[in-house]
Every structure is written in structure tokens, then in C-alpha cells.
Kinemage of the C-alpha trace (Angstrom):
@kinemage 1
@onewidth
@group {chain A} dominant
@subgroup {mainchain}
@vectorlist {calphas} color= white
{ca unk a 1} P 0.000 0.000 0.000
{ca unk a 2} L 2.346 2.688 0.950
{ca unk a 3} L 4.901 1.326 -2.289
{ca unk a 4} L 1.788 1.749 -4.518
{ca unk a 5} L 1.229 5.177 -3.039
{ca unk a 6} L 4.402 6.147 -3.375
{ca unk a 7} L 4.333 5.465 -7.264
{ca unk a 8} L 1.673 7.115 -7.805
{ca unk a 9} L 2.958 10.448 -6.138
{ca unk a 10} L 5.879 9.562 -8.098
{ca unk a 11} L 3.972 9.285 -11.140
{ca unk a 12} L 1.871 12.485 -10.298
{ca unk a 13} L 5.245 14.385 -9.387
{ca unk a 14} L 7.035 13.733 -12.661
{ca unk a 15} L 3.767 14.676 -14.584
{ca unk a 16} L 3.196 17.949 -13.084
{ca unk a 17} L 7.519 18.761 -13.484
{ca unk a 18} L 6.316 18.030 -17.213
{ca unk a 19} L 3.766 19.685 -17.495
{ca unk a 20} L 5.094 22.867 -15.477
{ca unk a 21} L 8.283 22.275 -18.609
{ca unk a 22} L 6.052 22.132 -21.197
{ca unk a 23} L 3.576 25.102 -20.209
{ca unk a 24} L 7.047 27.144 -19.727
{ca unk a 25} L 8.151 26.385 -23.210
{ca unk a 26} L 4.749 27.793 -24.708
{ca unk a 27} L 4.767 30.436 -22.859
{ca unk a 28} L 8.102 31.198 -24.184
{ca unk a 29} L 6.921 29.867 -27.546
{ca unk a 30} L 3.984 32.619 -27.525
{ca unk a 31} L 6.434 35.466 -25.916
{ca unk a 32} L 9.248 34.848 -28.971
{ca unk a 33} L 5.727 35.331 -31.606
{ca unk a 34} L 4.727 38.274 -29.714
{ca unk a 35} L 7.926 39.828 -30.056
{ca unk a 36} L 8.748 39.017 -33.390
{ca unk a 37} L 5.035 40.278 -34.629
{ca unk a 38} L 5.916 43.601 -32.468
{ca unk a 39} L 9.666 43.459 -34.119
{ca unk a 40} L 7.563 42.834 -37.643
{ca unk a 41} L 5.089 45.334 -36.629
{ca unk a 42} L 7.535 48.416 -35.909
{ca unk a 43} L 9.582 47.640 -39.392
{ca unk a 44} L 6.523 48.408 -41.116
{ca unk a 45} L 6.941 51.848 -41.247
{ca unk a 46} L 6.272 52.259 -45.455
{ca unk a 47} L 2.002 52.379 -46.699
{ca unk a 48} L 0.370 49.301 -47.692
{ca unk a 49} L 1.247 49.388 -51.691
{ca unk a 50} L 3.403 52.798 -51.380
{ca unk a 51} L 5.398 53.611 -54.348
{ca unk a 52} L 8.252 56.808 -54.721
{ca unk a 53} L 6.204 59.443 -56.538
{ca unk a 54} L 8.482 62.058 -58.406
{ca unk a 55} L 7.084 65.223 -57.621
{ca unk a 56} L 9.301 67.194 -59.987
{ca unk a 57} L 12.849 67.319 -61.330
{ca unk a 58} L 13.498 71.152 -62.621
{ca unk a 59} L 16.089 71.757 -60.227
{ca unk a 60} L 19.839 71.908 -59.756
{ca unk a 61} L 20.456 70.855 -56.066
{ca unk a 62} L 17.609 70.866 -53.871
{ca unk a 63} L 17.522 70.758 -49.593
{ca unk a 64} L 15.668 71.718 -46.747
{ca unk a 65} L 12.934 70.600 -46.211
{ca unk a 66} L 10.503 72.316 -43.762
{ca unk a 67} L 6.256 71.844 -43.068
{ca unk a 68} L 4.125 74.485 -42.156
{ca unk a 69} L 0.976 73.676 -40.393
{ca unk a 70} L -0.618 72.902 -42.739
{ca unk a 71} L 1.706 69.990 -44.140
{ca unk a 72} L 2.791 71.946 -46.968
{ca unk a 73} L 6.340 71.255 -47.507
{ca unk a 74} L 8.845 74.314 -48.277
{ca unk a 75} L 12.193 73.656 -49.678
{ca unk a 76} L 15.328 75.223 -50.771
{ca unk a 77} L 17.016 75.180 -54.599
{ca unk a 78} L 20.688 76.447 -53.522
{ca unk a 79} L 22.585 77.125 -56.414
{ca unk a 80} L 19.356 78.927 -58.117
{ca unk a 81} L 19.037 80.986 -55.188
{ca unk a 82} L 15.454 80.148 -53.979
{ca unk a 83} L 13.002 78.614 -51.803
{ca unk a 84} L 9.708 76.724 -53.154
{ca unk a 85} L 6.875 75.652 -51.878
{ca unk a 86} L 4.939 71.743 -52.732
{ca unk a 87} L 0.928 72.648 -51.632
{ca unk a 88} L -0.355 69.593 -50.249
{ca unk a 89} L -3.333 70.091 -51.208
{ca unk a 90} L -2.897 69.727 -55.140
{ca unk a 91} L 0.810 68.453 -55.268
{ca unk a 92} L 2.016 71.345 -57.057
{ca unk a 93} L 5.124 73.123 -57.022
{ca unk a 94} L 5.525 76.782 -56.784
{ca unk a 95} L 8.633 79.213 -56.295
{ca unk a 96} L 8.027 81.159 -53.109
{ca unk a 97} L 11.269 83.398 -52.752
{ca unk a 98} L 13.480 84.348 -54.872
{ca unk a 99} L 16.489 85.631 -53.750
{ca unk a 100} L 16.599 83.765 -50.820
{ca unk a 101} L 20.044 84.193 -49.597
{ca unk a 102} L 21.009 81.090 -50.948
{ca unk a 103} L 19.459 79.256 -48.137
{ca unk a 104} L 20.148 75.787 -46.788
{ca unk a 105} L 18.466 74.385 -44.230
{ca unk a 106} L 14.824 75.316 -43.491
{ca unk a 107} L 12.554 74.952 -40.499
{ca unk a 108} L 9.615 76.424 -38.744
{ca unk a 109} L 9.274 77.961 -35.659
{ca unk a 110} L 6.340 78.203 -33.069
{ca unk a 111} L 5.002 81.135 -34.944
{ca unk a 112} L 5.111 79.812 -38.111
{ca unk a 113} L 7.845 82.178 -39.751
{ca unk a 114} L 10.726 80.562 -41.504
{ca unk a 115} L 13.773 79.867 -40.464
{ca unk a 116} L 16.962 79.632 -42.862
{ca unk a 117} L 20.661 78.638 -42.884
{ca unk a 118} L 21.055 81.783 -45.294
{ca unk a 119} L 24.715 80.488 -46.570
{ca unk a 120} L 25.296 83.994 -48.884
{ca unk a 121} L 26.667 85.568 -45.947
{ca unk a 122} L 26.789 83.124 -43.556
{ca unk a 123} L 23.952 84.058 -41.338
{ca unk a 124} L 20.545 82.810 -39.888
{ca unk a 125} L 17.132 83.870 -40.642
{ca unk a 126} L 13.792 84.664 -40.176
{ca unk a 127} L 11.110 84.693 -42.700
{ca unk a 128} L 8.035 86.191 -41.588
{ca unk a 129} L 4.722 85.366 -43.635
{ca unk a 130} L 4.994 88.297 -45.417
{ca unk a 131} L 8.434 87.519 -46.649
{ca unk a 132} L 10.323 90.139 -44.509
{ca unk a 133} L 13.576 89.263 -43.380
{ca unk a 134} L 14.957 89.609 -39.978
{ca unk a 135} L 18.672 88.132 -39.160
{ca unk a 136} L 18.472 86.770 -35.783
{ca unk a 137} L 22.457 85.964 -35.908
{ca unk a 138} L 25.953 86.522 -38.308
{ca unk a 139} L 28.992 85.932 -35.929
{ca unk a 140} L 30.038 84.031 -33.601
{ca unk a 141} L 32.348 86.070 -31.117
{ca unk a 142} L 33.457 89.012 -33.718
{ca unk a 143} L 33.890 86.409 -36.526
{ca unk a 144} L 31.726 85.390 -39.657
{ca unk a 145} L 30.159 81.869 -39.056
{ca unk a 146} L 31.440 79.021 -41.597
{ca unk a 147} L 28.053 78.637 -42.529
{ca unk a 148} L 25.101 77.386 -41.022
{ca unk a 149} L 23.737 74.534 -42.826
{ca unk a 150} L 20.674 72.712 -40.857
{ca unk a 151} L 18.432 73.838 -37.814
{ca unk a 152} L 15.883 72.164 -35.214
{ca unk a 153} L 13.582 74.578 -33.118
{ca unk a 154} L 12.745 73.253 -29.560
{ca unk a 155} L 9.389 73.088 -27.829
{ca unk a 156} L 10.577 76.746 -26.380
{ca unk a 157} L 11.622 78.348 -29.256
{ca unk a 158} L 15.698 77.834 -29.259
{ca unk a 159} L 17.371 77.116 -32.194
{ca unk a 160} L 19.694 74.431 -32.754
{ca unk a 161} L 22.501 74.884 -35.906
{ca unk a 162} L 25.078 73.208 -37.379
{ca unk a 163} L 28.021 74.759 -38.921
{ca unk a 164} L 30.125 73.783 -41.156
{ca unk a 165} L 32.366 74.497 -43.627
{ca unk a 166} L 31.932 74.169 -47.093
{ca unk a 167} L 33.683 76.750 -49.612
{ca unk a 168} L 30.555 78.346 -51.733
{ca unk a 169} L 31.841 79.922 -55.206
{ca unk a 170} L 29.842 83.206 -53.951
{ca unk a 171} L 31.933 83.882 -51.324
{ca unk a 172} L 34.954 86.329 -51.653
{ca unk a 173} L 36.381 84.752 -48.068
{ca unk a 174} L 38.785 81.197 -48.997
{ca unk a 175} L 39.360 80.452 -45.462
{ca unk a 176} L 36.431 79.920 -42.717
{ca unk a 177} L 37.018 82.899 -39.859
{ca unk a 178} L 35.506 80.356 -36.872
{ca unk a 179} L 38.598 77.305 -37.121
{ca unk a 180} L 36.375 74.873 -35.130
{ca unk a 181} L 33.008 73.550 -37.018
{ca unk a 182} L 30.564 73.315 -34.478
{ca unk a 183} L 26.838 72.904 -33.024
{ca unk a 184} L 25.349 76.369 -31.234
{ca unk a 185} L 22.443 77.006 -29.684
{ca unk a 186} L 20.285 80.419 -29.963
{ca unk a 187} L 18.497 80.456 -26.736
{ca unk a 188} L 14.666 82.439 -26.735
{ca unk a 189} L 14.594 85.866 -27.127
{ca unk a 190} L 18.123 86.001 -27.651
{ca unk a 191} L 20.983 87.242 -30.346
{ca unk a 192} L 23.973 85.726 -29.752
{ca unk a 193} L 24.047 81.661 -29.773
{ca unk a 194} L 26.122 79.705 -27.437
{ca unk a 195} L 28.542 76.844 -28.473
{ca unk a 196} L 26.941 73.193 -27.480
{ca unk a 197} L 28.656 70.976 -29.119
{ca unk a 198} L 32.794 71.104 -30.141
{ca unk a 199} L 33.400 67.606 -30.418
{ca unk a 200} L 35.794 67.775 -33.057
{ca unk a 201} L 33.468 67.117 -36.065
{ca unk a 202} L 34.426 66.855 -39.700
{ca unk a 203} L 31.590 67.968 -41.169
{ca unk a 204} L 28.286 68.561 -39.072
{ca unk a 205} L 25.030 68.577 -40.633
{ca unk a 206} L 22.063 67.302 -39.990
{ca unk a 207} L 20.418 67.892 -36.974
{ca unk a 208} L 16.692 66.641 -35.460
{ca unk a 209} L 15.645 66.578 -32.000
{ca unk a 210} L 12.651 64.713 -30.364
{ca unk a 211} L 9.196 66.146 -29.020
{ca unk a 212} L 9.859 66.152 -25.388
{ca unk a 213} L 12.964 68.026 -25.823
{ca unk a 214} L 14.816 65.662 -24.971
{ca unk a 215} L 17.044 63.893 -27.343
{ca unk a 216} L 19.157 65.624 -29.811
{ca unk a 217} L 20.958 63.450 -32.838
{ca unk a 218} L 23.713 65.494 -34.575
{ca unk a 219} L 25.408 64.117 -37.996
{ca unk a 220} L 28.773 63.774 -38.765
{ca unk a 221} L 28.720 63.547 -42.197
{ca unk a 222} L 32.133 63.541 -43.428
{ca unk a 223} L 32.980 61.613 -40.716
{ca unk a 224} L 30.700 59.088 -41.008
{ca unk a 225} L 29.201 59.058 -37.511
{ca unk a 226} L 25.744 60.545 -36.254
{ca unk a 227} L 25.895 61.034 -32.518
{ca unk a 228} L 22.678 61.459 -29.501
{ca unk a 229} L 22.736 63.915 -26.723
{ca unk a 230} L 20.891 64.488 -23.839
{ca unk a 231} L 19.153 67.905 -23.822
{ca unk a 232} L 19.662 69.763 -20.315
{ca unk a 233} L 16.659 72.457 -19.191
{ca unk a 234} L 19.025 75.356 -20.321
{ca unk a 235} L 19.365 73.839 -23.791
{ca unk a 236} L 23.195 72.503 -23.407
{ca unk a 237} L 23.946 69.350 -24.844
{ca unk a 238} L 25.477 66.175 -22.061
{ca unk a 239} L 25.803 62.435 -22.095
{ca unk a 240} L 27.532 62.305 -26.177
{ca unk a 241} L 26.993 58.818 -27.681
{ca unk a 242} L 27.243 57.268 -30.698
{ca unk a 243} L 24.200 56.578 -32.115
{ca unk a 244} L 25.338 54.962 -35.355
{ca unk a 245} L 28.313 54.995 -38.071
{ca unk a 246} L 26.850 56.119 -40.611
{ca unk a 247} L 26.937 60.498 -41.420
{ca unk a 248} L 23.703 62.140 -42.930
{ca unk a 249} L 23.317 65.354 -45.026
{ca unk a 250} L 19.456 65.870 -43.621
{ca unk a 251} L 17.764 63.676 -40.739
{ca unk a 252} L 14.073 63.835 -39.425
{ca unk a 253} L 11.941 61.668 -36.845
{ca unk a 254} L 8.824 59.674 -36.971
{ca unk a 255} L 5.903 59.438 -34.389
{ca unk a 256} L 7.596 55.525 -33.231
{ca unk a 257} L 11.374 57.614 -32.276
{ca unk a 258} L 12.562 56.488 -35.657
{ca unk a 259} L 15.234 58.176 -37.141
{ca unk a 260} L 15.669 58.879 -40.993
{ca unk a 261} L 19.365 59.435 -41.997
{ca unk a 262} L 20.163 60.396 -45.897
{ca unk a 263} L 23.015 59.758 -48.275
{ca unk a 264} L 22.476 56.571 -50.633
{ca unk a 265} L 18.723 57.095 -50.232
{ca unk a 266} L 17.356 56.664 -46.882
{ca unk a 267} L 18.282 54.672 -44.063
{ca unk a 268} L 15.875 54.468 -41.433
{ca unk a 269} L 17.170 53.281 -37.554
{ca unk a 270} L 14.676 52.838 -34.414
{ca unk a 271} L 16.099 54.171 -30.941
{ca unk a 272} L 18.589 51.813 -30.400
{ca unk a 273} L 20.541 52.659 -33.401
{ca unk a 274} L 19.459 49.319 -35.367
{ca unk a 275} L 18.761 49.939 -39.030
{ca unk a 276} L 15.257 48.807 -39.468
{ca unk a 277} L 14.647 50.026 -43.298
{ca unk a 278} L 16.348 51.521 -46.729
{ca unk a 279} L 14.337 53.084 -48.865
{ca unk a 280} L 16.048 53.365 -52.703
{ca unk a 281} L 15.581 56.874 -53.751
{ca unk a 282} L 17.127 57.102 -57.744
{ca unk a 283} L 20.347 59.641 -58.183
{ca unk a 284} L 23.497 59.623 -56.782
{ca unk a 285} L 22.629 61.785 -53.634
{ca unk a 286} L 19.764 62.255 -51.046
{ca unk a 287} L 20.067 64.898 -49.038
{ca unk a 288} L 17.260 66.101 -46.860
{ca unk a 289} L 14.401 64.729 -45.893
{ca unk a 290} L 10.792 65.308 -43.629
{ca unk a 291} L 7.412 64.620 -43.143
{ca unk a 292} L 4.412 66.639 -44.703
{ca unk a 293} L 1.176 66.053 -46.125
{ca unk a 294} L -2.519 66.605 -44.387
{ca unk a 295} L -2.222 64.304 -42.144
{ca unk a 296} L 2.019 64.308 -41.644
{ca unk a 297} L 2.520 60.809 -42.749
{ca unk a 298} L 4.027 62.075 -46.352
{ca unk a 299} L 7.704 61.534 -46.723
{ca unk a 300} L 8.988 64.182 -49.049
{ca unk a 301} L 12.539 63.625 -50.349
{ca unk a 302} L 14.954 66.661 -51.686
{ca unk a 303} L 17.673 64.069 -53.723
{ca unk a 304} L 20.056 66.430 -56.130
{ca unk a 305} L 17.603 67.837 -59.160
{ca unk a 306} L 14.990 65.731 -57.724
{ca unk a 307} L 11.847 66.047 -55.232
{ca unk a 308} L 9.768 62.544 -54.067
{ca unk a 309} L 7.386 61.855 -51.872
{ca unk a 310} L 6.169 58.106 -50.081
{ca unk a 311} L 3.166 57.357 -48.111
{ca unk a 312} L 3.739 55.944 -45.059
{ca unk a 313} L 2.351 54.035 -42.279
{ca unk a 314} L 4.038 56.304 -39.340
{ca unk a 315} L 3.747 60.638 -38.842
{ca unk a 316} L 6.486 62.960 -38.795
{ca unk a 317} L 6.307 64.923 -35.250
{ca unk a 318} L 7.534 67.976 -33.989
């Protein structure tokens, strides 16, 4: 009686250590197809069916892009010395200004004027909606800037800049005046920016920074490296990592913390700096990119004489 009993508790003991094995390795099984369907899920960043539209290809070199409110995208045509504007309503392209400075790097700030990298005399602007200029700054302690390329406004109205130096065949100057190429920071209601970032850059350039305020990526893009800060309360810049090795001319952010880099088309990375997507864009060079459109989830590509856009399944955010 008490052997008998003793095989059956046995028996019942080994069954439940199976069973207990076996429930573990379905739960595991169902945790692994969570995650991969969340993995599969978060890739899936590009519309259902989505094909690169060209928008137009009139143009020698174009950058910049910046949305207004009302997902109209405004970008800039460099060597042709002006700034148009794609209506998202109809998809049509119209010149906006012309001379424009020979801007760079657009953006919008809080009160919907215009910001530009105006690279004819190495300065920064405002654009107000009546097309009146304002130069918020044009030296950095006594000296002409090198000249600032691409801009992010924060939540509070700062402005974030890279610049560096690349020799313009308008210029009379050979030599940049400022020997360091740097990130600055124009703080609100301010005129003279402050230096964030000196971190011995070859080339910065693109610049985005997240909603809350606070995450900044900076691009390398000569040297080949695109960096992430932590954005203090007074705007500086702490806690430098690398985010990935890979430089960018333009950069901008989707509503999932994804971050688009340019170059050979568009290479797309999710927080942790893995590369989750490429997107082919034709011609040798793609240099800025952002989200517009009605409802923000219009990718609109400046690549060389080029413009595209690409529906997507993500927003751009502010």
C-alpha cells in the first residue's frame, strides 16, 4: 500500500515537473511570436502598396525641407538661389522666394515664420509670412560663421545649428574665420548663440531633436558618424553617444522615435541605433528629408535635381 502510493505520487510528481516544462516552453513559444510580430510590426513603417512618386525634377540641387501647419512642404534650390513651396493640397510646385540668400536648411518655428541657414553671408534667418527678413544671428564672437547649414527649433523656441564648412563659389572669403566647425544654440529671445557641441566634427550637418525636448541626434557627415545627446533644461547638450556609423546630409523623426538618416537614399534606424529600413531613392545623392502632407505621414525627399514623396504608415512629429 504505501509502495503503490508512493508510485503514484511519483507518477503524479514527474507529470506535473512536465507539465510545469512544457507550459514554460509555450509560454516562451507565444512570448518569442509576440515579439517578433511587435519586431515585424515596428519595421513596417512604409504604406500598404506605397510607391516613390516624383514630384518634380526642374532643379539643380535641392535641400531643406521644412512643413508648415498645414503639411505643406517648403524647400530650398541652392545654387538657383530660392526657396519653393509643394501645396499639399494639389501636389504642385511653386517658387516662393526668390532671392533667398542662398538658403540651406529650413525649419519652422512656433510662430510659423521661416527659419533659414542663409549660406550667402553666412547668417541665420527669419522669414516672416509676409516675406520680410529679420537676421536673428551673423557671428560668432566678432567672426563670420562658416556657414550654417541645418536647424531644429525646440518646444521653447531655441534654435539648434550646425556649422560647417563648405567653400561656396559666392563667397569672396577662402578660409572659414571660426577654425572649429561646431553645433550652437540660440536660446529664446536672444541674439547671440552659445557653443553646445565642439566635439571635433568633420563635417556637421544634420540635426533633429525629439518632441519632449529631450534627445538631440547630430550628424557627422564627413565623418561618417551621427551622434545622440541628452538635452539639459538650459538647452546645453550632455551624455555624447554614438548613435550609429553612418553620417547624414538631412535627418528627421517619426511618431515611433525612428530616425531617418540620408546619403544613398534613406536609411531608417529605431532608438537603439538598429537599421530597421532603406528606402532606394534614384540619383546619386539624397540629401534632406521630412514629413508633410494633411495628415504628416508624407515623406517628401529633396535628392540632387529631384523632389519625391512616399506614403507611409508612421507621422512625422515635432
Amino acid at each position: 500500500m504505501k509502495e503503490s502510493k508512493f508510485i503514484k505520487m511519483n507518477i503524479k510528481g514527474k507529470f506535473f515537473k512536465t507539465f510545469s516544462s512544457f507550459k514554460n516552453i509555450i509560454l516562451f513559444i507565444i512570448l518569442c511570436t509576440s515579439c517578433n510580430a511587435q519586431n515585424k510590426k515596428s519595421n513596417q513603417i512604409i504604406g500598404n502598396s506605397a510607391e516613390l512618386v516624383l514630384i518634380s525634377n526642374n532643379y539643380e540641387f535641392t535641400e531643406g525641407p521644412a512643413t508648415d501647419k498645414d503639411g505643406n512642404v517648403f524647400f530650398t534650390d541652392q545654387p538657383n538661389d530660392r526657396i519653393l513651396k509643394w501645396e499639399a493640397k494639389t501636389n504642385l510646385v511653386s517658387e516662393y522666394m526668390k532671392p533667398s540668400g542662398r538658403s540651406n536648411g529650413l525649419y519652422f518655428d512656433n510662430n510659423g515664420n521661416l527659419l533659414s541657414a542663409a549660406d550667402e553671408k553666412n547668417e541665420l534667418w527669419r522669414i516672416n509670412p509676409n516675406k520680410e527678413v529679420t537676421v536673428l544671428v551673423d557671428n560668432y564672437d566678432g567672426k563670420k560663421l562658416n556657414g550654417p547649414n541645418d536647424l531644429w527649433v525646440d518646444a521653447k523656441g531655441g534654435i539648434y545649428f550646425t556649422d560647417p564648412y563648405y567653400q561656396r563659389s559666392w563667397w569672396e572669403h577662402k578660409e572659414p574665420q571660426q577654425h572649429e566647425k561646431r553645433v550652437y544654440y540660440l536660446a529664446p529671445n536672444t541674439s547671440t548663440p552659445r557653443v553646445v557641441s565642439n566635439d571635433n566634427y568633420v563635417q556637421p550637418n544634420g540635426i533633429i531633436g525629439t518632441p519632449d525636448g529631450k534627445t538631440l541626434y547630430v550628424a557627422d557627415q564627413a565623418g561618417e558618424k551621427t551622434y545622440v545627446f541628452t538635452i539639459e533644461e538650459n538647452g546645453n547638450l550632455t551624455n555624447r553617444k554614438l548613435f550609429t556609423d553612418m553620417g547624414s546630409d538631412g535627418m528627421t523623426i517619426d511618431n515611433l522615435g525612428n530616425v531617418y538618416l540620408t546619403g544613398k537614399g534613406i536609411t531608417v534606424f529605431n532608438k537603439k541605433g538598429e537599421q530597421i529600413q532603406h528606402i532606394a531613392v534614384p540619383g546619386d545623392w539624397t540629401a534632406n528629408v521630412t514629413f508633410g502632407g494633411l495628415n504628416q505621414t508624407t515623406l517628401f525627399i529633396t535628392a540632387m535635381d529631384s523632389v519625391y514623396t512616399l506614403e507611409m504608415a508612421v507621422h512625422g512629429v515635432r
